[in-house]
C-alpha positions as CSV (number, residue, x, y, z in Angstrom):
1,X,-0.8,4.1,-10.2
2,X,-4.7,4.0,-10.9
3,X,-6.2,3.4,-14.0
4,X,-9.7,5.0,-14.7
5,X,-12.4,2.8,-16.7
6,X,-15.4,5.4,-18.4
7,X,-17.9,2.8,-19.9
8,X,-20.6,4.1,-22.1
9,X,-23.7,2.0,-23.1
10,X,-24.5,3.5,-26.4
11,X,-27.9,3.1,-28.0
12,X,-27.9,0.6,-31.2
13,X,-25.5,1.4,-33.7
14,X,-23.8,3.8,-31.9
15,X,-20.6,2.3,-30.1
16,X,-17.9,2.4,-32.9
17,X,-19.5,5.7,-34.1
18,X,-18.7,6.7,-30.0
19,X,-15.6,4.8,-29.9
20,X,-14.0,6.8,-33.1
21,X,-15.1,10.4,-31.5
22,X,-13.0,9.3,-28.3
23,X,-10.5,8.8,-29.9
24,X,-10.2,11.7,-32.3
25,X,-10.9,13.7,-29.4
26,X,-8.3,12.5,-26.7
27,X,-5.7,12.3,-29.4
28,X,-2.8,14.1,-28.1
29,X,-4.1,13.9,-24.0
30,X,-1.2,10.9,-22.9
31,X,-3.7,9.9,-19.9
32,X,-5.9,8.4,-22.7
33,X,-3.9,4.8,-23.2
34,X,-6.9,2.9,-24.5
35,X,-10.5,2.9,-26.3
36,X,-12.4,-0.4,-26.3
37,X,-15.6,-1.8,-27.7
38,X,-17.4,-4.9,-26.3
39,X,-16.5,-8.4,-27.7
40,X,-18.7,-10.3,-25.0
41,X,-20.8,-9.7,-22.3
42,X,-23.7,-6.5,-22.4
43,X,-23.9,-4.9,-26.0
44,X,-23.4,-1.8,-27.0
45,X,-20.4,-0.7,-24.7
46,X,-17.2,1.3,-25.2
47,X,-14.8,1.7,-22.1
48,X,-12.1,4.7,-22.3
49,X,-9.5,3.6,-19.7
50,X,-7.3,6.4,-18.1
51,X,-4.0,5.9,-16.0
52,X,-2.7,8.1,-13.8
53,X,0.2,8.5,-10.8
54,X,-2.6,8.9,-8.1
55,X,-6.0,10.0,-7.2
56,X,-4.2,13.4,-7.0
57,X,-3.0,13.3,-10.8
58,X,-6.8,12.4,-11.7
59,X,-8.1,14.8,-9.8
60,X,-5.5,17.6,-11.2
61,X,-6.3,16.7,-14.8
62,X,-10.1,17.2,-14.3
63,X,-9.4,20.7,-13.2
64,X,-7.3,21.1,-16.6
65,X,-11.0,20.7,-18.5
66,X,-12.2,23.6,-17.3
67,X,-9.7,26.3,-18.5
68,X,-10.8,26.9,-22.6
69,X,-7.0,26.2,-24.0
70,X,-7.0,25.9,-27.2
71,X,-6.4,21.9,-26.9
72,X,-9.2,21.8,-24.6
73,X,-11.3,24.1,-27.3
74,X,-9.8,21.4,-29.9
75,X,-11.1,17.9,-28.3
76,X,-14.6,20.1,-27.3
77,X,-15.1,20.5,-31.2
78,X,-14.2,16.7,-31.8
79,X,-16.5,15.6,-29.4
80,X,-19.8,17.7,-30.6
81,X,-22.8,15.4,-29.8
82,X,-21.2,12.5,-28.3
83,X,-24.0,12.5,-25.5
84,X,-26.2,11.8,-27.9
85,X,-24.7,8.3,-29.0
86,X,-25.2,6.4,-25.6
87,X,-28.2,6.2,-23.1
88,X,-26.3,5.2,-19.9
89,X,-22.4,5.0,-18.4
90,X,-20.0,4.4,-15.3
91,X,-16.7,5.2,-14.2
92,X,-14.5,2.8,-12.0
93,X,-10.9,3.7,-10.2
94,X,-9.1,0.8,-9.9
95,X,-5.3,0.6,-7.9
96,X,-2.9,-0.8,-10.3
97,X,-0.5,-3.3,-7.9
């Protein structure tokens, strides 16, 4: 199993704002397990953390977003203008053991 860790470094102000669009968004996606916002350590930061059977699985699901389904369609309309909340972000894979 791998588990995928999006952080986002929002600009001031912005990280629960971001946080509550992520999750309104990925509602109803079960590879979305977890939305977190920064308690210590570098401000500003929400981390959206993914799991999934393999690199495989991960790579399957990304080709999912680009066919317009209609729950595609619906999580594109919750997420309107989420770039606009954070100035930077990373994504780790890490192996589950």
């Amino acid at each position: 199993m791998i588990t995928v860790h999006d952080t986002f470094v929002c600009k001031p102000g912005m990280a629960s704002k971001l946080a509550k669009k992520l999750k309104e968004g990925t509602a109803g996606f079960s590879e979305f397990v977890q939305i977190l916002t920064d308690a210590t350590g570098q401000f500003n930061r929400v981390v959206m953390i993914c799991e999934y059977e393999n690199l495989a699985a991960y790579e399957k699901s990304l080709e999912r977003y680009k066919v317009q389904s209609d729950e595609i369609q619906k999580m594109l309309e919750a997420m309107v203008g989420y770039q606009d909340m954070y100035m930077t972000g990373t994504r780790d894979i890490f192996q589950i053991w």
